[in-house]
N, C-alpha and C positions, 0 to 999 in steps of 0.2 A: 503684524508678525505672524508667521507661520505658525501652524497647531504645531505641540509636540504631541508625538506618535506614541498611542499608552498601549502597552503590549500583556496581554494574558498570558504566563507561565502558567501551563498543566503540568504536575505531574502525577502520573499515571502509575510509577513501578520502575523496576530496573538498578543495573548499575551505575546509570551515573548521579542517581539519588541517595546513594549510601556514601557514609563519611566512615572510614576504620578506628576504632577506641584504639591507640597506639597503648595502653597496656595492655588489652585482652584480646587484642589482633580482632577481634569480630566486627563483623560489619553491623552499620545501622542505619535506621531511613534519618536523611539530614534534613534538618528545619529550615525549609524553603522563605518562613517570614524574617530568617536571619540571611536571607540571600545576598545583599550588598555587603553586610560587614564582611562574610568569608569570600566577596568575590565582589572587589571593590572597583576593578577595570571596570564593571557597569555605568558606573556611573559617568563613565567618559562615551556612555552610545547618548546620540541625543535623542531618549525615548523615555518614559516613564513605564516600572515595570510592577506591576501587582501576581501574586503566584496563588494557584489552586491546587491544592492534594487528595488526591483519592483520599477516604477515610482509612481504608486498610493500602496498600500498595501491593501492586498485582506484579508478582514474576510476569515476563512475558507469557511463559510457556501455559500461564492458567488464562492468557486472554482469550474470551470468547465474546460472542454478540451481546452479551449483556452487557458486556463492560463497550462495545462501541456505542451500542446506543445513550449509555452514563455520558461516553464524553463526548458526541454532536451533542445531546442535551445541555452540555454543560456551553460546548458555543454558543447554541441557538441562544441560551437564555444572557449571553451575556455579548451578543454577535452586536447591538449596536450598540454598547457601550467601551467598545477596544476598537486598533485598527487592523491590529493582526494578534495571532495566537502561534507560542511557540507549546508541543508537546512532548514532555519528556517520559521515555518507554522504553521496555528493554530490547535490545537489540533481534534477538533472537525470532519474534515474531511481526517484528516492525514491519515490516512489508506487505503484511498478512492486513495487519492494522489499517495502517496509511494507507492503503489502495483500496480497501472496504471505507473506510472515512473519504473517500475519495467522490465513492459513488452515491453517499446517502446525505453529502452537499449539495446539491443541486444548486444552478447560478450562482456559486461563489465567489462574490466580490473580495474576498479580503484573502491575506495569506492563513495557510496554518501547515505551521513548520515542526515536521519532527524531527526527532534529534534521541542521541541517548550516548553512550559510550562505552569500549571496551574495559576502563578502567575505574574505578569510584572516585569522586569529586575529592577526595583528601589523600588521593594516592601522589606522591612524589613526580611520578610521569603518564599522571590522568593526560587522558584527550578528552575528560567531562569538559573544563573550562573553556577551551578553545571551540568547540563543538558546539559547547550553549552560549558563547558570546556571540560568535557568528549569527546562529541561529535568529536569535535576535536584534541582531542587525538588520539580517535579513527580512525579518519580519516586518521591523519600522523604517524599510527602504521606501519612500513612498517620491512619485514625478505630480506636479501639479498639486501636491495637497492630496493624490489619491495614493493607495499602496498600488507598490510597483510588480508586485507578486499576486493575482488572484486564483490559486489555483494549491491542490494539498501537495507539498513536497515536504521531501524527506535531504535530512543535513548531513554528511558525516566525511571526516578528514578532507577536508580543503574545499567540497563538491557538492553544490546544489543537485539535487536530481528532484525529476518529475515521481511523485510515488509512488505511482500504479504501473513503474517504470521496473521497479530495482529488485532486487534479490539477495540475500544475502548470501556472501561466497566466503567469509575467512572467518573462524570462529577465535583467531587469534592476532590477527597483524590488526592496526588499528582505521587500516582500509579495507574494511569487513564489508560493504557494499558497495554493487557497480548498479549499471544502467545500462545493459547488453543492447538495446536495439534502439536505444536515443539518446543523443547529446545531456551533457550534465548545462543546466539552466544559467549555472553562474560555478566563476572559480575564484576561490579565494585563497590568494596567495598575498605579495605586498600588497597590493593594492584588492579590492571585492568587484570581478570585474562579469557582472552580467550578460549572458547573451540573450538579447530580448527577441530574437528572430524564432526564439523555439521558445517564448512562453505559450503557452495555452487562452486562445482567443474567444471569451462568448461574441456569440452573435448579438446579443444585447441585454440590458442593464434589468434583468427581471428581477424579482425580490429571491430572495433567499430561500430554498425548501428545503425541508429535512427528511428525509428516506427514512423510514424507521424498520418496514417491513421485510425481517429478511428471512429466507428459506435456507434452513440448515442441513434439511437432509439430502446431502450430499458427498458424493466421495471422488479420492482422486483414485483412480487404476494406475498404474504406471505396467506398462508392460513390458516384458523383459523374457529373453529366450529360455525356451523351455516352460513356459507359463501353461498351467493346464485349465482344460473346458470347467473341472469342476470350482475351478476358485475363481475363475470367471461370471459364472454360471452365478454360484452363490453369491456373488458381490453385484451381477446385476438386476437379483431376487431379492432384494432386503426390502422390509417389507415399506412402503411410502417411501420410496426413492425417489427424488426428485430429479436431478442431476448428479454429470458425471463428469469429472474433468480426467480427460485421457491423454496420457501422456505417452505420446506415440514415438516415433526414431527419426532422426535427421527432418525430414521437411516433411513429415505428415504420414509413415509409413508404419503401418501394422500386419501384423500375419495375415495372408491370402485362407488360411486354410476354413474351408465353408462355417465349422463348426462354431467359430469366433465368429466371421461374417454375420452369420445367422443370428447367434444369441443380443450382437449389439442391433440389428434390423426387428427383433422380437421387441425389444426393449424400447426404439424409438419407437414404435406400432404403439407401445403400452403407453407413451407422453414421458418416456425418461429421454431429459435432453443432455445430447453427450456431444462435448466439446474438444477437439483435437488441436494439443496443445503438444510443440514438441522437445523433448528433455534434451536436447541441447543449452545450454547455456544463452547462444544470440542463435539468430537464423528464425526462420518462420516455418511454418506451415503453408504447403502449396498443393492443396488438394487436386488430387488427378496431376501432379507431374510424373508420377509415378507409377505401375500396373499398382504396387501396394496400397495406394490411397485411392485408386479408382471408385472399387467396389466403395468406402466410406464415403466418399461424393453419393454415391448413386443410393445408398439407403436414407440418407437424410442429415449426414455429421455435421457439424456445426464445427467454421475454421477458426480456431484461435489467430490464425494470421503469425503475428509476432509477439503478442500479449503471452507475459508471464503466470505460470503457474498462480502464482498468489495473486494476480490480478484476476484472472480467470474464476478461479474460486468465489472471489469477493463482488465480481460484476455475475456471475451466475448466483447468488445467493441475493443478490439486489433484483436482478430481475425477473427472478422469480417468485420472488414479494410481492414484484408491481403488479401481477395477473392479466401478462400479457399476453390477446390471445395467440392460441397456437399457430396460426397461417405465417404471425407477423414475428414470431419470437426470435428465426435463427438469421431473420435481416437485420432486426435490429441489434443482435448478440455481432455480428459477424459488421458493426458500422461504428465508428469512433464516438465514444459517449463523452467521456475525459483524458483526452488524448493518451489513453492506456494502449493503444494499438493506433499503424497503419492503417491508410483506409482501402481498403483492397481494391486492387483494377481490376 
């Protein structure tokens, strides 16, 4: 007989871990070890599910790197004892998350699925349930006895996405994240119907590493018309600046005017690596299509390509951990780690 597939419930924080006290309307964290009685459709995935809870439960908006390194740790130590891991977290940062978790997996054989939802699991028209049923389906989908998923993705209304993929766009419809420059993995409508052409491929079956070391001093610029030298100036002076994720206009284009030029040419000269990344929504960066992104080619910028904001952040903060040297840092920034980006021609 085939193994059944034992799946790890994290939860981490968020709304779709709170259940509302119907006499005092307030919300509160719901008891994950009573999972099956309030949500007994589980019991029809043919998987076995065991749940983990942060001690305290974190809003999104307080995740930082401590708490990702809490939960790779919590995989690592429990990576071969399950066959996949679902993670439940609040929306609002999830992206931010899941795509830093993305990078500090290394040779990830198994899935780990995030998930979370607009509405709390006791609300009358929560999309918590349907969200974390999925999820876990997804998770203990497995071809040949192996999981069918090895790679960090993120769940939400209908739509498998790649995580290092996605952004969130709607703070209020319950299709609050997309996947602007790559197919969603798998759609789930009647039927769960996978498209295995755009999973994410290792070259081969290495063990498992855990990325622990990440570099936080970092900022995102976003520029924006009428932006002055001094608050340029000041944000690429802070003192131990590591990196900079810039977020520049249409396909890679920023002001010509020397003054700018200058101070980000001063700044690579110093070892702050600036990554040009652009606030568009889908589309890339295409450094030198443009007179505007010439000059950024020519002093040394690093092309985000088609990689999101929050991916960006999350693979700059990982690789600048690893102490990679300087000659090799903006090929390897600039070359597909976990399929968070096109590979550039």
């Amino acid at each position: 007989m085939a193994k059944t597939p034992h799946i790890l419930l994290i939860y981490t924080g968020g709304t779709i871990g709170m259940v509302k006290d119907f006499k005092t309307g307030v919300l509160k964290p719901f008891n994950f070890d009573k999972l099956i009685k309030h949500i007994p459709e589980i019991n029809h995935l043919d998987c076995t599910v065991d749940s983990f809870s942060f001690d305290t439960p974190i809003d999104s908006s307080d995740m930082n790197q401590e708490e990702w390194i809490l939960l790779v740790e919590i995989i690592e130590k429990n990576y071969d004892k399950y066959d996949g891991f679902v993670v439940l977290h609040g929306s609002d940062t999830m992206s931010y998350t899941a795509s830093a978790i993305s990078f500090m997996l290394e040779n990830l054989g198994k899935p780990v699925i995030f998930t979370g939802s607009q509405l709390p699991i006791g609300d009358l028209r929560t999309d918590a349930k349907e969200n974390l049923i999925t999820s876990i389906e997804i998770a203990s989908a497995q071809k040949n006895e192996k999981p069918l998923i090895t790679e960090v993705c993120l769940y939400f209304e209908y739509k498998l996405y790649r995580a290092n993929r996605t952004t969130k766009i709607n703070a209020e419809h319950f299709e609050a994240f997309t996947s602007p420059n790559y197919p969603p993995l798998a759609v789930s409508g009647v039927h769960l119907k996978f498209n295995h052409h755009l999973f994410f491929k290792k070259e081969n079956a290495a063990p498992l590493k855990v990325r622990k070391n990440l570099e936080n001093n970092i900022v995102i610029l976003k520029i924006f018309p009428g932006i002055t030298k001094e608050i340029v100036q000041n944000i690429l002076r802070i003192q131990d600046l590591k990196g900079v994720v810039l977020e520049t206009y249409g396909s890679g284009n920023a002001p010509t005017k020397k003054w700018f030029v200058n101070l980000l040419k001063d700044a690579v000269e110093k070892g702050v690596y600036i990554v040009n990344v652009t606030q568009c929504v889908a589309g890339s960066v295409i450094m030198g299509q443009y007179e505007t992104s010439v000059e950024l080619e020519k002093i040394g910028i690093i092309s985000g390509n088609d990689i999101t904001t929050e991916s960006a952040l999350a693979k700059l903060m990982y690789l600048l951990g690893e102490n990679i040297p300087k000659n090799e840092f903006k090929k390897v920034f600039e070359s597909q780690l976990r399929g968070e980006m096109s590979e550039l021609t």
